[in-house]
N, C-alpha and C positions, 0 to 999 in steps of 0.2 A: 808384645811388648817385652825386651828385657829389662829386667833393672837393675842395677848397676850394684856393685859392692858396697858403696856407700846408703844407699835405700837399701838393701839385703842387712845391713847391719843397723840401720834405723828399726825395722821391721822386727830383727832378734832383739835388742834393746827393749823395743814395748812390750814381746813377750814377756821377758822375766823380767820385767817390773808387773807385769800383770796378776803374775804368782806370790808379791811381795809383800801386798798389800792387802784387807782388809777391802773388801767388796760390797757397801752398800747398795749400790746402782745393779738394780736388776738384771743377770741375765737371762732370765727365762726364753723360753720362746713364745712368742705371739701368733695362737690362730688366727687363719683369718676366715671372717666370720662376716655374715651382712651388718652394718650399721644398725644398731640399737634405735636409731631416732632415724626420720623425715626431717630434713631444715625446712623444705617445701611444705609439711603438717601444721608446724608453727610462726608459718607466717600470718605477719599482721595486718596488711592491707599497703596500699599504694600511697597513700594517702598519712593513715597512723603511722608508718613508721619514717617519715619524711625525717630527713635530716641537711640541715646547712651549716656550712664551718669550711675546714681552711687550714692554710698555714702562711704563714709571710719568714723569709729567708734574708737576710743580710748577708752578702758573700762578698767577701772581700779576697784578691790574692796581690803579691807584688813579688813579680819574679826577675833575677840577674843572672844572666848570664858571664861565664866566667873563660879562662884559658882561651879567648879569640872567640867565642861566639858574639852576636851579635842580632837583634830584634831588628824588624825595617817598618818604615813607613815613609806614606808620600808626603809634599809638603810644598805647593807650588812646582808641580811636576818634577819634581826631583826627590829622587829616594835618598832617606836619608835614615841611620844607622843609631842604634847607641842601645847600654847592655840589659836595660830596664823597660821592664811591662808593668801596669798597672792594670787591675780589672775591677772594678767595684761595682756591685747590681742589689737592687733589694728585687726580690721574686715575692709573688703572692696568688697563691692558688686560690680560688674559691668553688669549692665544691657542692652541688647542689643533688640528693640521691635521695629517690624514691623507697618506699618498702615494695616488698614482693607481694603484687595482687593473694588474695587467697584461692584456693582451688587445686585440681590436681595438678593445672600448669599455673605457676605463678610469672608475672611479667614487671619489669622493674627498666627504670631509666637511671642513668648519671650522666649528670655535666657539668666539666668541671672548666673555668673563663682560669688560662693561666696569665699574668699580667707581670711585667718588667721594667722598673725605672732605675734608668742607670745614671749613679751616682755620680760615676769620676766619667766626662764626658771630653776629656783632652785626647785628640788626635793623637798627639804624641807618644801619651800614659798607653791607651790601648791598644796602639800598634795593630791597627786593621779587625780588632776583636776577635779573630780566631772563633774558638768555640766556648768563648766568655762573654761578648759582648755583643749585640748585634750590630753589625756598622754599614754602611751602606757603598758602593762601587767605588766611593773617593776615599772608603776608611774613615768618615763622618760616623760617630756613635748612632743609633738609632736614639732618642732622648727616652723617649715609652712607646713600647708598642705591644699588643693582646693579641693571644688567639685564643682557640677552643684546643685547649689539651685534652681532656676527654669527651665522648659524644659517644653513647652507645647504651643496646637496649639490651635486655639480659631477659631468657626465656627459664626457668627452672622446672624440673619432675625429680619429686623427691631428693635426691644429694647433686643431681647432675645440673649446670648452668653449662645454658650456652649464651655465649657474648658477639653482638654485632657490631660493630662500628671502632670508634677512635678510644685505644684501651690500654691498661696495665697488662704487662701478661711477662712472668717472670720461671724461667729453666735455666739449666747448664749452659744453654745454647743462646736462645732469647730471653731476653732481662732487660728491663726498666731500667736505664742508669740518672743516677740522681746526683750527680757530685758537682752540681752546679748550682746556681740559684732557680730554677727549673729543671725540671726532670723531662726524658725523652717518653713516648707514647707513640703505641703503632694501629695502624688502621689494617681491620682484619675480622675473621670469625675464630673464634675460637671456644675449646670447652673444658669444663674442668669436670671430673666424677669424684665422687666422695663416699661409693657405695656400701663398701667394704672396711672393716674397724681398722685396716693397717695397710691399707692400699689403695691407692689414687693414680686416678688417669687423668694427660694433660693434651692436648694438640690443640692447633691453630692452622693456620693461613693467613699470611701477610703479606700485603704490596707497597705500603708504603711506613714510611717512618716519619714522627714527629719531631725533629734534633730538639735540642733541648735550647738553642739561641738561635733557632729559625723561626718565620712564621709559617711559611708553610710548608707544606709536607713535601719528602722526598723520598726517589725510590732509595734501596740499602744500595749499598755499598760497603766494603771489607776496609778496615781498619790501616791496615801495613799496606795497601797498595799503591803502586806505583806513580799508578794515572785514575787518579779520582773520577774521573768521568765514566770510567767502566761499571754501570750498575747493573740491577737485576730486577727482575718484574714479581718474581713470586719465593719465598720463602715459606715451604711448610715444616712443620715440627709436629714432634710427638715422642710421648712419653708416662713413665711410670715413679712413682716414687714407695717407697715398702718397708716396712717395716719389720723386720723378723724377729728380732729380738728388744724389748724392752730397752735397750743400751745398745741397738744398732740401724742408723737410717740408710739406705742406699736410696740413689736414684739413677736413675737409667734413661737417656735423650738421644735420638737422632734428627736431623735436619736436613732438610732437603733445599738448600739456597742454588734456584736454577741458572745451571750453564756456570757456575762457579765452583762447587765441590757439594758432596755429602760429609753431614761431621756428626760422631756417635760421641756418646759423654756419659760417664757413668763415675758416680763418686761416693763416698760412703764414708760415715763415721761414726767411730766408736768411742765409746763412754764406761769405766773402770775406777772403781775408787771411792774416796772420799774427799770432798775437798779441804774439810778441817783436818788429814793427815794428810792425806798424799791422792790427789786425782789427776787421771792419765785420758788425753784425749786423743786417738788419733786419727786421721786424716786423708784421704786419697781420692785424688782426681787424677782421671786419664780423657783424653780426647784423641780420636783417630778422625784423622782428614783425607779426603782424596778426592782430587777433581770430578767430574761432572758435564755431562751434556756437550756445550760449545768449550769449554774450558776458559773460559774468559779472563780467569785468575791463572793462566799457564800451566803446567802438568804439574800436581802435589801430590805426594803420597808422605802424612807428616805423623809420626806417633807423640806425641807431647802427654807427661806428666808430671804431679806434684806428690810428695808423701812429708805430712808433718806429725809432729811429735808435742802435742801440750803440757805440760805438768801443773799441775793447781796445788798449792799451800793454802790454805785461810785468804791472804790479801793479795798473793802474792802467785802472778802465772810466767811461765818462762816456756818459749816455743822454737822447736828446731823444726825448720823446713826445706827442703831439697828438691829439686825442679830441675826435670830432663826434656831439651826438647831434641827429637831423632828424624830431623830433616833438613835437607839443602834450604829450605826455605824458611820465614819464620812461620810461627805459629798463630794464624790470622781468625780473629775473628769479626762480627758484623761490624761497622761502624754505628754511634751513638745506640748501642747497646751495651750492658752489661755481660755477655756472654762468655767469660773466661774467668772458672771457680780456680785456676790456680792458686795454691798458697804462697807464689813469690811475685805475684800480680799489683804492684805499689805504685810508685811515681811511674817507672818502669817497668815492663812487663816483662822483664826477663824472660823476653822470647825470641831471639834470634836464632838463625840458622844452627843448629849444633848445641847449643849453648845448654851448659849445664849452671845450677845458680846454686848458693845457699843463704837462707837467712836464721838470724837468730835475734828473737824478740822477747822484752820483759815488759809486765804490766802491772798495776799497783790498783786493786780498786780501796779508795779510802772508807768504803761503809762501814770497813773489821775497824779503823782507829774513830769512828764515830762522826765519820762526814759523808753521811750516803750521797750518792749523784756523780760525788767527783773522783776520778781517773785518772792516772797517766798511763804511759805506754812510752818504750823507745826498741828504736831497733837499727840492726845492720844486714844489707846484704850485698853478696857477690856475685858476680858473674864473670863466665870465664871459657875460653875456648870458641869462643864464635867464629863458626864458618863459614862465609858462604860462596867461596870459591870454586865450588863443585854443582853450582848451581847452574843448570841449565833448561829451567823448565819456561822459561820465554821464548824457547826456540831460536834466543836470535833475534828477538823482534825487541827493538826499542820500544820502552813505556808501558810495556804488558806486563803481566806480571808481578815478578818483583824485582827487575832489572835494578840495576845499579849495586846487588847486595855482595856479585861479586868480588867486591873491593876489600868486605872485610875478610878480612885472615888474622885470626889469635885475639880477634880486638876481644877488650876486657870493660868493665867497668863495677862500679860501686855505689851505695844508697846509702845514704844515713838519713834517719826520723826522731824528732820527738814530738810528744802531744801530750797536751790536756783536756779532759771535757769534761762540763759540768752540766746537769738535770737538775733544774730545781722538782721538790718533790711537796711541793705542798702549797696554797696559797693560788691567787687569780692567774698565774703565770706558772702553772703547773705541769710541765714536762717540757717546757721552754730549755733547751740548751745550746750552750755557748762550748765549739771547739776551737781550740788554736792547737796548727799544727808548722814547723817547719822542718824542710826535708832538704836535702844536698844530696845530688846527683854528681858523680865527675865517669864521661865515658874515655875510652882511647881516640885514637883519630877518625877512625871512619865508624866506629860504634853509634848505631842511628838517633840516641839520645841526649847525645851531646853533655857540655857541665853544665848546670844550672841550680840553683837555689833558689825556693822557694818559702815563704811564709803567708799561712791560708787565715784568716779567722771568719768563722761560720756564726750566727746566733738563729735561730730557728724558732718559730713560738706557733704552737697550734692555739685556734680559736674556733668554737661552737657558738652559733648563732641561733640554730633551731635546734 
């Protein structure tokens, strides 16, 4: 990976402010050492440590499109057009989870009924529901419908669990994504190790995926591609995560998505400061991609990173971030996953061919003027230079790939956000919060994200039953 002048000078920047400051935050180094404690020693039984609770989601968005775009839906067999979507869903998870038998193996179940009733049920409003609504072949809302989002039994010895069936399982690469009224889940084994005071091991194997507004499960599929129908059967992972110093975390992820690519991910940050003077955070993720097997995603060879820059005042944080991606193609990752820790990863993922991006964000948390819970946040970002004219890894072949990206040359584009949230912090409704956010998109002509404006408001409220 090179990086560029602009990230070379990010990276001199956080030096000497590192030197300027006033160093509470540890940096010692961290042996590493066997874990002090068994989780498996202190387990309570199957039974004693039974727990039931939840959450229920109100997800509301309404988005316009602007500059000639346009939304579609059917309507008496004729398509018809106009610049507004509406989504509205209340989601309600209920989770139902065992304690860990006692003994040297402990054994443990979760299952979790996730449930959706949607609000705003006009044809019109939800424009075929996408990945907000479930709707059905006519673009008909589904009105409610349930499945099983989690279903899996968990075997533990001493730090180490392993996990069978329909599951959370969160890395660089594979991640739960939750920005919906529903959260996605994958069916799969996986393990996690905790044996060591400053180091943790993660793999899995996964075949299918839960989306997050389906009911049933599907194989993966990539994100940017072409022709959605191209999936994959097996997705393995693994990895590390380490702790060296007191005031520094890395993690380290490769993936193995068959007949598609291998993608390695390693990211790290660091901790410097005070934040009642001056605290410095910074930031780096990198991912290297490159095809695989049958190549089914077309030939990629893509080096993609981010490097950001935090500052923390008392109430007050301000963040520069800078995102290079160094391939003809864009920078793809799984579909209804979370997999992509870049720092300019927003409405848009400033990930196109070439494309270099930057953003610059401020944040306000109000607990220093006497109102803990509540936040704001705004920001801007650019992007710039998108290529993908050089792009010949479809060979040729219509729909592979990422045909059609071709097109863009120099395309550009821009982001604007602001947001509020609030956490109530006390009382029956205690870590219930409420975000409103709205964001403005405008791309160039063939920039794949087109102009759109959106305003989201979320309210979330967990509940315990047992």
């Amino acid at each position: 990976m090179k990086l560029s002048s602009k990230a070379l000078l990010a990276l001199a920047i956080s030096s000497i402010t590192a030197t300027a400051y006033a160093e509470p935050v540890s940096q010692d180094f961290v042996p590493t050492t066997l874990a002090g404690t068994s989780a498996q020693s202190e387990a309570k039984g199957f039974i004693e440590d039974f727990s039931l609770g939840g959450t229920t989601r109100n997800w509301y968005s309404h988005e316009s499109k602007y500059r000639g775009g346009t939304f579609s839906y059917e309507k008496h067999g004729v398509t018809r057009t106009d610049r507004n979507r509406t989504n509205w869903v209340q989601g309600t998870i209920l989770n139902a989870s065992s304690g860990f038998t006692q003994g040297t193996v402990g054994v443990k179940t979760e299952v979790a009924v996730y449930n959706a009733l949607v609000l705003d049920r006009s044809k019109r409003d939800i424009k075929g529901g996408s990945n907000r609504t479930l709707a059905d072949s006519d673009g008909n809302a589904v009105d409610q419908w349930s499945k099983l989002g989690l279903a899996n039994v968990q075997f533990r010895v001493s730090n180490t669990t392993l996990t069978a069936g329909r599951q959370n399982f969160s890395s660089g690469i594979v991640d739960t994504i939750g920005n919906r009224a529903l959260p996605s889940s994958f069916e799969g084994v996986s393990f996690n190790s905790e044996e060591f005071s400053n180091l943790s091991f993660q793999g899995g194997v996964f075949d299918r995926v839960s989306p997050r507004t389906e009911q049933s499960l599907s194989k993966f599929r990539t994100e940017y591609t072409s022709n959605s129908n191209v999936e994959t059967d097996k997705v393995y992972t693994l990895g590390a995560n380490y702790q060296p110093f007191k005031s520094l975390k890395t993690s380290i992820f490769g993936a193995n998505v068959k007949d598609f690519w291998n993608q390695y991910y390693f990211g790290a940050t660091h901790e410097l400061g005070d934040s009642q003077t001056l605290a410095l955070t910074t930031g780096l993720n990198y991912y290297k991609t490159v095809d695989e097997g049958k190549k089914l995603m077309g030939d990629i060879d893509n080096d993609t990173y981010s490097l950001s820059l935090g500052l923390t005042h008392q109430a007050h944080s301000l963040t520069f971030a800078y995102q290079a991606v160094n391939g003809n193609e864009y920078f793809d990752y799984l579909h209804e996953t979370n997999g992509i820790y870049l720092a300019n990863s927003l409405t848009s993922d400033f990930n196109g061919p070439n494309e270099k991006s930057f953003q610059i964000a401020y944040g306000i948390n109000m607990a220093e003027y006497g109102v803990p819970g509540l936040k704001f946040n705004v920001y801007s970002a650019r992007g710039w230079g998108i290529d993908g004219t050089h792009y010949t890894g479809n060979r040729g072949v219509v729909g592979k790939g990422y045909d059609g990206i071709q097109v863009q040359d120099g395309e550009k584009h821009q982001e604007y956000g602001v947001g509020s949230s609030y956490a109530i912090q006390s009382g029956p409704l205690k870590a219930t919060t409420v975000r409103a956010t709205y964001v403005e998109h405008r791309g160039s002509e063939f920039q794949s994200d087109g102009s759109i404006k959106e305003f989201r408001l979320v309210t979330t409220i967990p509940f315990n039953i047992l």
